[in-house]
VOLOFI-64475 format. One record per residue (C-alpha): y, x, z. Coordinates in pm, whole numbers, plus 50000, padded with zeros to 5 digits. Example, Ala and Ser with C-alpha at 12.3 -4.5 7.8 and 13.67 -1.06 7.14 Angstrom:
BEGIN
495505123050780498945136750714
***
This chain:
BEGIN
500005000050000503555014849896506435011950156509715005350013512715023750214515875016550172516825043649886519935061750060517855061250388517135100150192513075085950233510785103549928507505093949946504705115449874500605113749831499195132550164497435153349887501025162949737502525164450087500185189750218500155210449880503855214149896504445222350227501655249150209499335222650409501965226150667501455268150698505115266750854504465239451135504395260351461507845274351417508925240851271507475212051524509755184951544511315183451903512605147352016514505157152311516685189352071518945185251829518305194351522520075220051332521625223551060519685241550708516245237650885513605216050870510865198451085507175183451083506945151251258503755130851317503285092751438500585076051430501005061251092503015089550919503225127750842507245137050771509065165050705512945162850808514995182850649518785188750740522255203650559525175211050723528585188250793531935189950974533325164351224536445166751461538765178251204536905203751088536285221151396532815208651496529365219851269526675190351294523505187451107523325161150880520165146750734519465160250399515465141750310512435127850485509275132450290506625108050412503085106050367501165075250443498145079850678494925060250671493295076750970490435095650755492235113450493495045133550651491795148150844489665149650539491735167650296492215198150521488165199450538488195199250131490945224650103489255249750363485875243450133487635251849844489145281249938486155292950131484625288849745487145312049565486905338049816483285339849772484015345549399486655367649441487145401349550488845406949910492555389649928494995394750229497125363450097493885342750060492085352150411495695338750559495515308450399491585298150484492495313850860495565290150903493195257650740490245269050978492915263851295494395236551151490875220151104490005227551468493085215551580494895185251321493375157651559495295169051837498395175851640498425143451566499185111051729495775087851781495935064551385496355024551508497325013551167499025012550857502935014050891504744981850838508034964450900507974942551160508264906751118508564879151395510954864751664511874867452018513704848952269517224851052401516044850952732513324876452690516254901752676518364892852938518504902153311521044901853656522004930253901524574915954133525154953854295527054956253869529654929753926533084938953921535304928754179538554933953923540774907853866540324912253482536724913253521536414877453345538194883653048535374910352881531894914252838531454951052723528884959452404526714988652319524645006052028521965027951975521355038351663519365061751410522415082451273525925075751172525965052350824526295016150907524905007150572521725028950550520775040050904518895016051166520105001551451517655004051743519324986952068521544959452169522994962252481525194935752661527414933653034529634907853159531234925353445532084889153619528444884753740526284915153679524404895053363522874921253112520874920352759519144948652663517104947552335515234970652155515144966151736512104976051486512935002051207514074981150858515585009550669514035044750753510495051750791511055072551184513405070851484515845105951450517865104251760515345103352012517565133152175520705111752213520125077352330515835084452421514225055352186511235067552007509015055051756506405041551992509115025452234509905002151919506724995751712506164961351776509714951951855511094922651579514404913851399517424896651547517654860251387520194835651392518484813551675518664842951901522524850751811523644818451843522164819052213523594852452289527014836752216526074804152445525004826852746527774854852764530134826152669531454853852396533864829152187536014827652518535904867252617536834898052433533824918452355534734957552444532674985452292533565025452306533495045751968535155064151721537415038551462535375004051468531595021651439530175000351696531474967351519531074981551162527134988651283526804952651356528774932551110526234954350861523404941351071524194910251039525254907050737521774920750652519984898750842521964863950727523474864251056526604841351088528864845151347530424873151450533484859551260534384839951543534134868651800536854889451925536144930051953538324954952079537824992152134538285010352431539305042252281542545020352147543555015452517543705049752591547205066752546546105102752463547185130952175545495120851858544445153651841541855148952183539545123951995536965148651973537295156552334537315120052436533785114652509532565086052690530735109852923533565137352909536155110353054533305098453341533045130753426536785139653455537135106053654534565108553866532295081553742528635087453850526365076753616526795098453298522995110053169522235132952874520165108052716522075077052656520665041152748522555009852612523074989752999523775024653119526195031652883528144994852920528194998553285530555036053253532715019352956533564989553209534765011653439536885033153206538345009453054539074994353441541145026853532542885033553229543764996153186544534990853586545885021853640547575029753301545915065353262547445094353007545865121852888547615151352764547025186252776543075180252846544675167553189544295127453336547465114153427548645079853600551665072953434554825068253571557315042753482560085071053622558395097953352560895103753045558825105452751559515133152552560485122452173557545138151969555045121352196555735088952071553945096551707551315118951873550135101952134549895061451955549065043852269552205059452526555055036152372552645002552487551825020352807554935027352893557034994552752558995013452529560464999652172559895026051921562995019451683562315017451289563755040251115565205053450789567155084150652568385104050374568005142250288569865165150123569195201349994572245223650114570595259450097567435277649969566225311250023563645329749900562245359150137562495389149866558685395249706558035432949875558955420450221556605386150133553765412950031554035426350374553485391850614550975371550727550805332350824548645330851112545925307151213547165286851544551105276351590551945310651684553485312351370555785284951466556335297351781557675335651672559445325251349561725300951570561955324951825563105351751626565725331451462566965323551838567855354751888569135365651572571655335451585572395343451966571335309452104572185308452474568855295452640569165258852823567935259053158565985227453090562335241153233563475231553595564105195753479561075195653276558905204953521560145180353755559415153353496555805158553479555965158453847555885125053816552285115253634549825118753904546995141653826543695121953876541155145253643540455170453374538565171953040536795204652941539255225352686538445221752343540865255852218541795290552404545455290552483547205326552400549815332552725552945350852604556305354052728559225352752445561955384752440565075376152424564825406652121562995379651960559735392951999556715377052189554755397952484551075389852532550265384752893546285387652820545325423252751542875409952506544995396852306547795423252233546315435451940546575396051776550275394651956551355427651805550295416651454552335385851454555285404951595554795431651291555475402851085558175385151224560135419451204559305420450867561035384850781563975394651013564745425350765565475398850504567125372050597570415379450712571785347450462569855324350637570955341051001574705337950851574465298550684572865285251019575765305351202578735297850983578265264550799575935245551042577555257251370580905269051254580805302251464580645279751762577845285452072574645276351953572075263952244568365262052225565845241752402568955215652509567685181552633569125153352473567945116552590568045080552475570605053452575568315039052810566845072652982563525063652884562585092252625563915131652571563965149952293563885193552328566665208552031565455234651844569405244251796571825229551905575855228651971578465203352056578745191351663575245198251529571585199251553569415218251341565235210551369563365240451268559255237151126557175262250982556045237750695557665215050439559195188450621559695160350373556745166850172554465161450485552855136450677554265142050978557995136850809558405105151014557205120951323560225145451269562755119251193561815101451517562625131951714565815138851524567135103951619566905109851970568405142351964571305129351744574245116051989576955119751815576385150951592575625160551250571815165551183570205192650997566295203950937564915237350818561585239650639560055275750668557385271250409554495297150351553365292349974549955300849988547135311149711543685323349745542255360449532538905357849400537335367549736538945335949878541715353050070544605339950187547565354550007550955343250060553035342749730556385332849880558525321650154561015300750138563775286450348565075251750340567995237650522568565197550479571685177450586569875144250726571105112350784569595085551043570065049951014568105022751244567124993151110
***
């Protein structure tokens, strides 16, 4: 009988004659055995037996988290059918055969490997192999609501919000809504400590692949059945979900996406009439900290018990409740890796209210709308045998020396703003803190311009950026004398000057700054980027009354043969900018 898998569920299927030919009848298995409690990595591959199948997993490569974070991602899964005689009896044939040739045949080194790896693997395949109950099927069939559904009254939640939610969870076999399974339904109302935990059957891929994140495996859900409708529909009637908002924890809408897809599979109506809403949406943080924002990463930093290697749906619904309690009832921030509970006397600085999405709701703040002109007033090319000479950097240290050189090369008196500053985040109480996802480099800034590594291990790194910074202050003295003479009028120029908003409720830090004019300096191209509006948002609230100006310090950038970076030119840009709110 042929098994149909879904086709992008990467499934081949193969004879066990063909499987064991090309895999050399499994020659490679002992440094290859599938292990369900690893993860697997990335360009490898693995030999997993149940006790209906013979598979070998193989896996590529991909990034997550921006980039930063290598996963393995499933490349194929060739499957051979077993019948319970022949995956025993076609080892037996190919040791005879070989056994055969070699009588023929002179002496072979390659050939006395081969018969001593079938002779082990002979003596040893039915204990390799799971005990054959019989040939692998989709599941078919029904189950009862109730079946599913149980009450621990030590779970109920004694917040006043409690009856508003019932909190949702997911285990599943990989990351594609469309093509991977979903194994587990998990449901909590926190008003009375009701729960429904469900396991589901494979439909789309012939073995479970997560075993080592959320601990289902194949025999924990071989002769588990389909959701239906009849069951739904009760779901909805017991947890009373049209009249609560169903909370689930994941990246974007996964959780949802995972089962509108099941549904939809499955002829499924009614999810339409349900209300979701992600946790992660609730919690004002950098956008930058996703990939830190783990459910068990935030437990931890709280000081929620409870958080286990191996997820379990219930488990898992009973630690979202609770975060989303604290950072809900006691209207949590995270910046900086560190938990905050926010203030209503903190001043939000300006360029949080872009990066951090959820901070103007949190902290009842109108974010204005905004629009604005721009206007080219000066360009300046850094002359080609300096250029050949520099380097951009890797991390915003770049940033960090370019504008610091150009501080002191225009003489900007430094604002004694840390003080305040300091004082300001004196007011979010600390209440926890999330592992660091980067190395910060500590450096002091020179007045000379210069930067001084305070970590001997990193002076080398330090003293490369400042070889380059001196190299761009050799050649710019007309963008040292514009900024001085037709932005500032030979007038003191500050740096690092607070400004703040009408109401005191958000600050903005001024690159430079005088009585008359403000001039926002980034080391990319500001109006040909993404974060353009970000900018303009901090501008505004640095404004007052003065004249607005931005500089784009822009690193043109090409790549040899070899792939290296080379920088081709660097250019200056300085923009008049006006602000108007809508």
């Amino acid at each position: 009988m042929k098994i149909m898998f879904l086709k992008q569920s990467k499934t081949v299927v193969e004879s066990l004659k063909n499987f064991y030919e090309t895999t050399g009848y499994l020659a490679d298995y002992e440094s290859h055995k599938w292990q369900k409690d690893t993860a697997p990595q990335w360009f490898n591959h693995y030999y997993k037996f149940t006790s209906n199948l013979i598979m070998q997993i193989s896996y590529e490569c991909s990034k997550t988290n921006y980039g930063m974070t290598i996963i393995a991602k499933l490349k194929e899964i060739i499957v051979a059918f077993r019948d319970g005689n022949s995956e025993y009896e076609l080892i037996r044939e190919k040791l005879r055969e070989l056994k055969e040739e070699r009588s023929k045949n002179r002496k072979s080194k390659n050939l006395d490997e081969q018969i001593a790896w079938l002779e082990h693997l002979n003596q040893n395949i039915e204990y390799m192999l799971p005990k054959f109950t019989k040939c692998f099927n989709f599941n078919t069939g029904e189950k009862s609501c109730s079946e599913s559904i149980s009450i621990d009254k030590t779970k109920i939640s004694q917040s006043s919000i409690a009856n508003q939610y019932v909190v949702l969870d997911l285990e599943t076999n990989g990351l594609r809504t469309a093509n991977d399974d979903l194994l587990s339904i998990a449901l909590y109302d926190p008003s009375n400590g009701k729960t429904y935990s469900r396991l589901l059957p494979l439909e789309l891929q012939p073995t479970v692949l997560t075993t080592y994140i959320n601990g289902i495996d194949d025999t924990d859900i071989e002769n588990e059945v389909p959701l239906n409708q009849k069951e739904f529909d009760d779901l909805i009637t017991e947890f009373k979900l049209t009249d609560k908002i169903i909370l689930f924890y994941s990246g974007g809408k996964f959780d949802y996406n995972f089962l509108s897809k099941y549904c939809t599979r499955h002829k499924i109506c009614g999810m339409e009439s349900l209300r979701f809403e992600n946790i992660k949406d609730k919690i004002a943080s950098d956008v930058y900290a996703a990939g830190n924002l783990t459910k068990d990463n935030l437990c931890n930093a709280l000081g929620i018990s409870g958080v286990s290697k191996v997820h379990n749906g219930i488990n898992d619904c009973y630690l979202e409740w609770r975060l989303f309690e604290q950072f809900v009832c006691d209207r949590l921030l995270i910046k900086n890796d560190c938990i905050y509970k926010f203030s209503d006397d903190y001043i939000i600085p300006a360029s949080y209210l872009t990066s951090f999405p959820r901070l103007a709701e949190l902290a009842n703040i109108e974010v204005p709308i905004l629009c604005h002109q721009h206007s080219l007033l000066f360009e300046f090319y850094l002359p080609s045998n300096l250029t050949k000479k520099i380097r951009k950097f890797p991390t915003n240290i770049t940033g960090i020396s370019i504008e610091n050189m150009i501080n002191s090369m225009v003489g900007a008196k430094q604002c004694d703003s840390k003080e305040f500053l300091i004082l300001n985040n004196s007011k979010l109480k600390i209440v926890g803190k999330l592992p660091s996802k980067y190395e910060e480099i500590p450096i002091i800034k020179n007045e000379d311009g210069t930067l001084k590594s305070l970590a001997p291990e990193n002076e080398e790194y330090i003293r490369a950026v400042n070889e380059t910074c001196d190299v761009v202050r050799s050649g710019i003295d007309k963008v040292i004398d514009f900024i001085k003479t037709k932005i500032f009028l030979n007038k003191e120029i500050r740096t690092q000057e607070i400004s703040f908003s009408e109401n005191n409720k958000v600050l903005a830090l001024c690159d430079l700054s005088s009585d008359d004019a403000v001039l926002e300096i980034k080391t990319f191209d500001i109006f040909n980027s993404y974060k353009a509006e970000d900018i303009i948002r901090q501008m505004y609230y640095q404004k007052g009354n003065r004249e607005l100006y931005a500089m784009s310090v822009i690193f043109e950038l090409s790549y040899t043969k070899k792939g290296e970076q080379r920088i081709d030119n660097l250019i200056f840009k300085i923009y008049k900018v006006e602000i108007i709110k809508k």
